[in-house]
PyMOL Python script that loads the backbone (N, CA, C, O; Angstrom):
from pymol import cmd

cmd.read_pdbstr("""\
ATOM      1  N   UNK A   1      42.508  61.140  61.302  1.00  0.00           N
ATOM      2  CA  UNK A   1      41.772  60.395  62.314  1.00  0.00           C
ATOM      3  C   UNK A   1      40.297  60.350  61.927  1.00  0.00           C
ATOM      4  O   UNK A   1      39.703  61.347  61.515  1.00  0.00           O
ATOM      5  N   UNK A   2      39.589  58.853  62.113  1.00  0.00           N
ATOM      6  CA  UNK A   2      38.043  59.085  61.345  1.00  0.00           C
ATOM      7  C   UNK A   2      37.235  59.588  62.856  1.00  0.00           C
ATOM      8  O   UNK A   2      37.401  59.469  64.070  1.00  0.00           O
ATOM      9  N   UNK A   3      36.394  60.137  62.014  1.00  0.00           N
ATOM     10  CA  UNK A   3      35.230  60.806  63.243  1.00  0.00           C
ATOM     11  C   UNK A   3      35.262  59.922  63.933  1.00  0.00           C
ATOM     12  O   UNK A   3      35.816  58.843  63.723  1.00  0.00           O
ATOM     13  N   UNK A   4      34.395  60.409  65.287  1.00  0.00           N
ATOM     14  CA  UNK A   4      33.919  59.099  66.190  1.00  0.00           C
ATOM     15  C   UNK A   4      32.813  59.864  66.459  1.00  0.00           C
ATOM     16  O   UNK A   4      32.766  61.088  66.338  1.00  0.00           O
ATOM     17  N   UNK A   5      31.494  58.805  66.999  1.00  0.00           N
ATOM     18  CA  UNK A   5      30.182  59.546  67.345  1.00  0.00           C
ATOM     19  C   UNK A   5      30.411  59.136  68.553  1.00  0.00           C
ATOM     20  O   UNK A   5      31.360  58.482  68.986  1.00  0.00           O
ATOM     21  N   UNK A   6      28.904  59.823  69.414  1.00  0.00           N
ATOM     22  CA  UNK A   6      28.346  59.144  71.418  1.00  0.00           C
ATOM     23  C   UNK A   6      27.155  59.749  71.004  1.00  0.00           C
ATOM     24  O   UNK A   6      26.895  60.730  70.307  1.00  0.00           O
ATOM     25  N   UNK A   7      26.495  58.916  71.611  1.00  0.00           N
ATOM     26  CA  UNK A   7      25.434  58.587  71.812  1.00  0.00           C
ATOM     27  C   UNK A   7      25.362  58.856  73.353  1.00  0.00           C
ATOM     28  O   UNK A   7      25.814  58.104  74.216  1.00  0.00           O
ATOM     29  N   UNK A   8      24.468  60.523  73.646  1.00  0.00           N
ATOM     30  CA  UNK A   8      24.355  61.301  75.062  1.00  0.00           C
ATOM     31  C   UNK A   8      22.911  60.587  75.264  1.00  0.00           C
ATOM     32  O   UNK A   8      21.997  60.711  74.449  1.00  0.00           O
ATOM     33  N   UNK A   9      22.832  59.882  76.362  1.00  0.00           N
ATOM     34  CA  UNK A   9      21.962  59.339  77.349  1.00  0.00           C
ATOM     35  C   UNK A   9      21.224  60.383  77.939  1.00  0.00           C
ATOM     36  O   UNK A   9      19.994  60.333  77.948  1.00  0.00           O
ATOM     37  N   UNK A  10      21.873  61.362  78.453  1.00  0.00           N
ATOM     38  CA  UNK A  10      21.308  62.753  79.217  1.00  0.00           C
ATOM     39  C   UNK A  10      20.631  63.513  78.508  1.00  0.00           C
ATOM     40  O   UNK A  10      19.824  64.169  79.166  1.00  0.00           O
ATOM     41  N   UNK A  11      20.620  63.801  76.848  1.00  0.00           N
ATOM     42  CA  UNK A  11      20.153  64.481  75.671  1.00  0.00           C
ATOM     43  C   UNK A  11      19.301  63.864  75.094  1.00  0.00           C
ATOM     44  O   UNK A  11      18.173  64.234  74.769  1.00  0.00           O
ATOM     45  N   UNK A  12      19.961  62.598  74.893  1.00  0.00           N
ATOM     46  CA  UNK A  12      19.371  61.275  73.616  1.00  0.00           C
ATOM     47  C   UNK A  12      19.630  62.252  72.414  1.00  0.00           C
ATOM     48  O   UNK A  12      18.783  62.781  71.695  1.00  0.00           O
ATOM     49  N   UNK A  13      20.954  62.366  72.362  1.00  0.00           N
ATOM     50  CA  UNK A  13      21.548  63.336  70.767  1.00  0.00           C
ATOM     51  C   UNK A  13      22.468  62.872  70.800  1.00  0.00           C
ATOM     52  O   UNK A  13      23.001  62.630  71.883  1.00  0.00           O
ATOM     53  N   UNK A  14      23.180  62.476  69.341  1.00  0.00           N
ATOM     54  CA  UNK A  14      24.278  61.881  69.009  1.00  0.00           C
ATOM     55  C   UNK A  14      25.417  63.474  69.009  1.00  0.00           C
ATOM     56  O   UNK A  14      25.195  64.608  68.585  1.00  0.00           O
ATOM     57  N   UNK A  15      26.522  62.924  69.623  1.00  0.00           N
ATOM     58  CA  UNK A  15      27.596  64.138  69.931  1.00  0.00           C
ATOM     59  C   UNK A  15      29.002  63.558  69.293  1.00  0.00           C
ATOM     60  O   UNK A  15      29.573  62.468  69.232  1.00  0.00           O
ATOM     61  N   UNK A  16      29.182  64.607  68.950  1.00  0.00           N
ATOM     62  CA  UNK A  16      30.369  63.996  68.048  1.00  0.00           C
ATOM     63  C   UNK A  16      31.812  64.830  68.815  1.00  0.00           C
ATOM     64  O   UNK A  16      31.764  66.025  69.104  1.00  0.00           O
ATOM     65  N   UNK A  17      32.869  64.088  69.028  1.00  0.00           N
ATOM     66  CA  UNK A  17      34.246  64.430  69.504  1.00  0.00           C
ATOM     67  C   UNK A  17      34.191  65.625  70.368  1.00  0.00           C
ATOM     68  O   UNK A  17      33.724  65.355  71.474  1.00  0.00           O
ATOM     69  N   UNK A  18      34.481  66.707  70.229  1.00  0.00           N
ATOM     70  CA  UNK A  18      34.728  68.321  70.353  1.00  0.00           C
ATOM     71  C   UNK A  18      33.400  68.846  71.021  1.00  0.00           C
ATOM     72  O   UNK A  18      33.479  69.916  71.624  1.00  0.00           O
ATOM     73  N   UNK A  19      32.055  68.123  70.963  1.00  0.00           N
ATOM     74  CA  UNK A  19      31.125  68.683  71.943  1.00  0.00           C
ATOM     75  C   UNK A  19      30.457  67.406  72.488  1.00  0.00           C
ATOM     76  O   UNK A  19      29.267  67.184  72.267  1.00  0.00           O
ATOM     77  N   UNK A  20      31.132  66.677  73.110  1.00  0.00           N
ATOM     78  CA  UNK A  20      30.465  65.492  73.741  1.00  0.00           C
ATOM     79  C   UNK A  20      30.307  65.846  74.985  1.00  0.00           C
ATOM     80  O   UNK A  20      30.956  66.758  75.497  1.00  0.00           O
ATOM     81  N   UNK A  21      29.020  64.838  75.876  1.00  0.00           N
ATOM     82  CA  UNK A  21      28.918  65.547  77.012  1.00  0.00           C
ATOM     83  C   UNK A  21      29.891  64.513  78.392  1.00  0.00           C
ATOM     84  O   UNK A  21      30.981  63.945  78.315  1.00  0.00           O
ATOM     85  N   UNK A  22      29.272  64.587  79.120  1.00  0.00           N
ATOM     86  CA  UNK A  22      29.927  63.899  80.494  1.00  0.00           C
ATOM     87  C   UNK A  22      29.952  62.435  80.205  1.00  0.00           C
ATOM     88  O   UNK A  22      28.875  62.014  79.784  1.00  0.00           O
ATOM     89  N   UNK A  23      30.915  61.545  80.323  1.00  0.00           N
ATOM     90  CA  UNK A  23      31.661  60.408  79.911  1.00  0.00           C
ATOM     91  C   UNK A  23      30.587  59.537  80.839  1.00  0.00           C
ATOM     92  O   UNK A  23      30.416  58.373  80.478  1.00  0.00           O
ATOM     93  N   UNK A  24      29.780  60.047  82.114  1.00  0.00           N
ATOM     94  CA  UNK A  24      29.422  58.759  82.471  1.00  0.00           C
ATOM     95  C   UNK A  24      28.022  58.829  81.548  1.00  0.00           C
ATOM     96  O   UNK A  24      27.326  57.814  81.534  1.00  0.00           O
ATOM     97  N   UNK A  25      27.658  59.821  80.895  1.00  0.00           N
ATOM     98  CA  UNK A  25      26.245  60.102  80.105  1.00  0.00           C
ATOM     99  C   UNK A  25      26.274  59.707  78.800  1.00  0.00           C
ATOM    100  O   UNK A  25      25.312  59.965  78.077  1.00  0.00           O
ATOM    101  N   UNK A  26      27.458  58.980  78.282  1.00  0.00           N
ATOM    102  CA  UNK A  26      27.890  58.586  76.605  1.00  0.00           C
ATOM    103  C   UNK A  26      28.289  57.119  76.614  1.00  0.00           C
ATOM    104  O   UNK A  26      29.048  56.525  77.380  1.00  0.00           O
ATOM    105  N   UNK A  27      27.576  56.673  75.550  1.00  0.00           N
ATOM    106  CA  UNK A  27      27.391  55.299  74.951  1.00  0.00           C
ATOM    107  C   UNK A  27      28.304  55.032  73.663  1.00  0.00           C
ATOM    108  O   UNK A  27      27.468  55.206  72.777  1.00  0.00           O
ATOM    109  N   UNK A  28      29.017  54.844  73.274  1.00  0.00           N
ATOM    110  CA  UNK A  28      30.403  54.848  72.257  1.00  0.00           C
ATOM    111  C   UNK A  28      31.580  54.762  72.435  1.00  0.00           C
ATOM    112  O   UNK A  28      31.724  54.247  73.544  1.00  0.00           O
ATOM    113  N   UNK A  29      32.730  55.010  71.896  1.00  0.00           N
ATOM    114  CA  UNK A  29      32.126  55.411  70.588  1.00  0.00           C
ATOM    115  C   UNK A  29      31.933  54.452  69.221  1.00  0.00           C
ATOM    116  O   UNK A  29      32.485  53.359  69.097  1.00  0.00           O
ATOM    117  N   UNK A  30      31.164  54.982  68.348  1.00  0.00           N
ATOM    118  CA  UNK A  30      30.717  54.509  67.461  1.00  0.00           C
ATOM    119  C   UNK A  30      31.011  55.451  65.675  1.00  0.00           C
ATOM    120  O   UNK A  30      30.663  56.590  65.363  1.00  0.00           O
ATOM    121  N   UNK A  31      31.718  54.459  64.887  1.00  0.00           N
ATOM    122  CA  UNK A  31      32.093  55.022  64.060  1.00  0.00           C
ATOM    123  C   UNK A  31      31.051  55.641  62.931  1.00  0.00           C
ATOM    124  O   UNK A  31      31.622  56.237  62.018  1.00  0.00           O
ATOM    125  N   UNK A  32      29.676  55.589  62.864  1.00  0.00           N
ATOM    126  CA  UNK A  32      28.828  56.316  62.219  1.00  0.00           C
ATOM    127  C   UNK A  32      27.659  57.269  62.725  1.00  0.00           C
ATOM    128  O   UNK A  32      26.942  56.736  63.572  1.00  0.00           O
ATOM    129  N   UNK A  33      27.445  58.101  62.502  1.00  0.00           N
ATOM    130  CA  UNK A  33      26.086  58.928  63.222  1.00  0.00           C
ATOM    131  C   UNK A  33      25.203  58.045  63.020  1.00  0.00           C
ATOM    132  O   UNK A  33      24.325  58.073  63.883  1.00  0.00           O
ATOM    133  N   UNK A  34      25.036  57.087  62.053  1.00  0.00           N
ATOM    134  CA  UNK A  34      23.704  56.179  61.936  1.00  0.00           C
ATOM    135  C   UNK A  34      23.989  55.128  63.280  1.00  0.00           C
ATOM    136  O   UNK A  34      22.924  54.664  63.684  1.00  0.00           O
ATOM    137  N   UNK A  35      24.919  54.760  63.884  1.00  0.00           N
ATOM    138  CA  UNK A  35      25.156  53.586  65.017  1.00  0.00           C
ATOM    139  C   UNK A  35      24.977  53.910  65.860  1.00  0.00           C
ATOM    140  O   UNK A  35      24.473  53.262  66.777  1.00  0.00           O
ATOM    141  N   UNK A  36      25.508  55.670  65.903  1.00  0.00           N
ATOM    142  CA  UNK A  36      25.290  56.472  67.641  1.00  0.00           C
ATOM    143  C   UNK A  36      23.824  56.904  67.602  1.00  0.00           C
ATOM    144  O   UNK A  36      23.555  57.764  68.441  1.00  0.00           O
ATOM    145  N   UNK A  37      22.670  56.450  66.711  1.00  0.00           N
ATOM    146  CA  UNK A  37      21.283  57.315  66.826  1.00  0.00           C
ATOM    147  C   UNK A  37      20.330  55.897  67.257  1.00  0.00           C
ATOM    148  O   UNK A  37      19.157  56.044  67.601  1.00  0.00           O
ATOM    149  N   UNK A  38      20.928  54.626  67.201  1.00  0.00           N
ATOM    150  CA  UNK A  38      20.582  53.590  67.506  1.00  0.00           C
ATOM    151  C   UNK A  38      21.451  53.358  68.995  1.00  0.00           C
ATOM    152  O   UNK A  38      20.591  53.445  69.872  1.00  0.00           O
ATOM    153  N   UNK A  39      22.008  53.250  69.262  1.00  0.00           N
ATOM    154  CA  UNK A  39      23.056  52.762  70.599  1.00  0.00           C
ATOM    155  C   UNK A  39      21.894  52.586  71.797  1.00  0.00           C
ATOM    156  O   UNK A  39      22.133  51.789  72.705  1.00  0.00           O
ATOM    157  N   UNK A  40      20.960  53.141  71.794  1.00  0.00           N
ATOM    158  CA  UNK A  40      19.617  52.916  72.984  1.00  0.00           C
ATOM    159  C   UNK A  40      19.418  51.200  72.441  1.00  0.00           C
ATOM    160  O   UNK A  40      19.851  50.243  73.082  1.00  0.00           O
ATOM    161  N   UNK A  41      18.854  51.124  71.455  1.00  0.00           N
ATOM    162  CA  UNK A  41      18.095  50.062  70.297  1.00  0.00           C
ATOM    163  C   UNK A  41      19.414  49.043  71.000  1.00  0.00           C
ATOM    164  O   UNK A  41      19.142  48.247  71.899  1.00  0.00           O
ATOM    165  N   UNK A  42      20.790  49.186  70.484  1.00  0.00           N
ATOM    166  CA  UNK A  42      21.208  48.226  70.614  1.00  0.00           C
ATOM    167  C   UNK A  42      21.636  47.567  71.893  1.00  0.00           C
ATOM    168  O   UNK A  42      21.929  46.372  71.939  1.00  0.00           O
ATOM    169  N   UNK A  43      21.663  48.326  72.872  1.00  0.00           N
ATOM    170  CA  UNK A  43      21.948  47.763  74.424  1.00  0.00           C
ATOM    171  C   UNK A  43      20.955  47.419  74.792  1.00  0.00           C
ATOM    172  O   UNK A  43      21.157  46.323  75.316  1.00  0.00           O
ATOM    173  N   UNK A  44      19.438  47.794  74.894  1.00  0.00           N
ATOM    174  CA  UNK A  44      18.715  47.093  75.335  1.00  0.00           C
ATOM    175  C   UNK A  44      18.222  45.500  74.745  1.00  0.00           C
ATOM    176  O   UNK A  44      17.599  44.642  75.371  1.00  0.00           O
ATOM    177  N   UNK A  45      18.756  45.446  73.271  1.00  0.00           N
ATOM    178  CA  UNK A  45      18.898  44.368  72.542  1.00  0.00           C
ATOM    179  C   UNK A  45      19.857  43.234  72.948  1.00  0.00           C
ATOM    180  O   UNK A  45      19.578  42.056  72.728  1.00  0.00           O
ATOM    181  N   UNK A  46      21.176  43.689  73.641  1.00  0.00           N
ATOM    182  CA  UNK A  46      22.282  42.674  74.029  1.00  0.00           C
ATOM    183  C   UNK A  46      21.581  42.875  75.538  1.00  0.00           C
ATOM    184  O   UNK A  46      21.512  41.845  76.208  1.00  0.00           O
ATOM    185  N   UNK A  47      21.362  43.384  75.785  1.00  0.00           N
ATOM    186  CA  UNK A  47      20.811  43.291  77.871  1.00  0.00           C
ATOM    187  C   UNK A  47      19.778  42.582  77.847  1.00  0.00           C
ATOM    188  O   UNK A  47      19.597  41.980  78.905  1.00  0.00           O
ATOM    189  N   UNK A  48      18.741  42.345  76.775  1.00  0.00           N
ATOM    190  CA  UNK A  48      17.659  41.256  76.882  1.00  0.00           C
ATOM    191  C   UNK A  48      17.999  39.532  76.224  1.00  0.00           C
ATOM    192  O   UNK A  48      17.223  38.577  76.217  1.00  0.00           O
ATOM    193  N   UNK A  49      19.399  39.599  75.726  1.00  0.00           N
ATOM    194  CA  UNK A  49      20.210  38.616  74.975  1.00  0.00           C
ATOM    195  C   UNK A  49      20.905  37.995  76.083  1.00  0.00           C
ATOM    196  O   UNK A  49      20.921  36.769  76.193  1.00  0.00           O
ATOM    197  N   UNK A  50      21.625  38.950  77.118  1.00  0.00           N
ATOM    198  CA  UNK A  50      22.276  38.575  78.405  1.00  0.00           C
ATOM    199  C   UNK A  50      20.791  38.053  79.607  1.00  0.00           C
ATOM    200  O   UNK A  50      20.774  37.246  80.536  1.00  0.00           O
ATOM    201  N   UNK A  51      20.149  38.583  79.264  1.00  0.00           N
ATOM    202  CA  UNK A  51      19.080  38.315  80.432  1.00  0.00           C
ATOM    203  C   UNK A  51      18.367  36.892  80.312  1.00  0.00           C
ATOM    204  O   UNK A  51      18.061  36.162  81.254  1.00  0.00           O
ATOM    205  N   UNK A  52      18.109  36.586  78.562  1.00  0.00           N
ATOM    206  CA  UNK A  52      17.907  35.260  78.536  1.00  0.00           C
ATOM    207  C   UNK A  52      18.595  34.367  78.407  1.00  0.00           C
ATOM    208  O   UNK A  52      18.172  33.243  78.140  1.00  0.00           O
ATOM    209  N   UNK A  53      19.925  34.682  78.579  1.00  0.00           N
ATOM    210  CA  UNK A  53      21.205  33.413  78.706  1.00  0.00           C
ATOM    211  C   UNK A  53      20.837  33.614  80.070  1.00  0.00           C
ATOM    212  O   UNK A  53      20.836  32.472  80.530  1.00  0.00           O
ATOM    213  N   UNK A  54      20.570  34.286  80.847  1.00  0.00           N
ATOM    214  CA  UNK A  54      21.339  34.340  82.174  1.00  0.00           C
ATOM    215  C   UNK A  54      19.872  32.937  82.585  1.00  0.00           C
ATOM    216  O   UNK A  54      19.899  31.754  82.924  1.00  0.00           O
ATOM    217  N   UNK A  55      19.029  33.717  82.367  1.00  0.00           N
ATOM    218  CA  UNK A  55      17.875  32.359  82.653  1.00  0.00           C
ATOM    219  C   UNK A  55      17.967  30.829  82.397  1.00  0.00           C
ATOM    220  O   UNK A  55      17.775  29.829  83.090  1.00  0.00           O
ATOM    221  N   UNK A  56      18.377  31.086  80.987  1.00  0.00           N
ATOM    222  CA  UNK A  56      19.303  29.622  80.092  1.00  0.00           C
ATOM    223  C   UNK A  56      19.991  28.742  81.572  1.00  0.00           C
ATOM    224  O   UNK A  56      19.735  27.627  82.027  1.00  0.00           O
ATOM    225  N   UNK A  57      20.648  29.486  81.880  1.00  0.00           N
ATOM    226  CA  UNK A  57      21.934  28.755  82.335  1.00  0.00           C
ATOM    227  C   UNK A  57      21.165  28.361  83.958  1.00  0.00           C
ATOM    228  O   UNK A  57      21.653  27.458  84.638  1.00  0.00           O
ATOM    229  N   UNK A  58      20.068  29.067  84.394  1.00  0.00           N
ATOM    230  CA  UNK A  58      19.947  29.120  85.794  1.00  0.00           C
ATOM    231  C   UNK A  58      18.839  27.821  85.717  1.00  0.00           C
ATOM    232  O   UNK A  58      18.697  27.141  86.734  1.00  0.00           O
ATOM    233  N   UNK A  59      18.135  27.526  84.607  1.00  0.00           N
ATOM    234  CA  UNK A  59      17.509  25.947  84.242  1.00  0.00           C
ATOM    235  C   UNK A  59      18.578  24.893  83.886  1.00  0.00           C
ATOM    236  O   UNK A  59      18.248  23.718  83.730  1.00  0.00           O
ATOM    237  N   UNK A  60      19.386  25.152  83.805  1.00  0.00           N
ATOM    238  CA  UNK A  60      19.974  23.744  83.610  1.00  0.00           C
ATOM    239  C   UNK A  60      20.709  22.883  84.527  1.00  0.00           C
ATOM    240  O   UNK A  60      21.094  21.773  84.157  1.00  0.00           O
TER     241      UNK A  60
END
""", "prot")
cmd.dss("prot")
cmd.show_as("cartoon", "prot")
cmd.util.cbc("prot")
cmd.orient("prot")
């Protein structure tokens, strides 16, 4: 089975399988420690992607 990372919201430390913390505090999973040390980077990236469609659509 390949690793899996999370990305702890409550820590901001990437946790891997066997010491992850509380499921509503984890962002993953994500198959590299390099993806789970970004996972902040990338949701606020798709939530500002959703925020300007959402505007998109409310002009037309």
């Amino acid at each position: 089975m390949a690793k899996e990372y999370w990305y702890d919201t409550s820590t901001g430390q990437v946790q891997e399988l066997e010491k992850r913390g509380q499921q509503k505090d984890l962002l993953g999973p994500y198959t590299t420690r390099e993806e789970a040390e970004h996972a902040l980077e990338r949701a606020r990236a798709r939530t500002a992607a959703e925020d300007e469609r959402d505007r998109e659509e409310e002009d037309w």
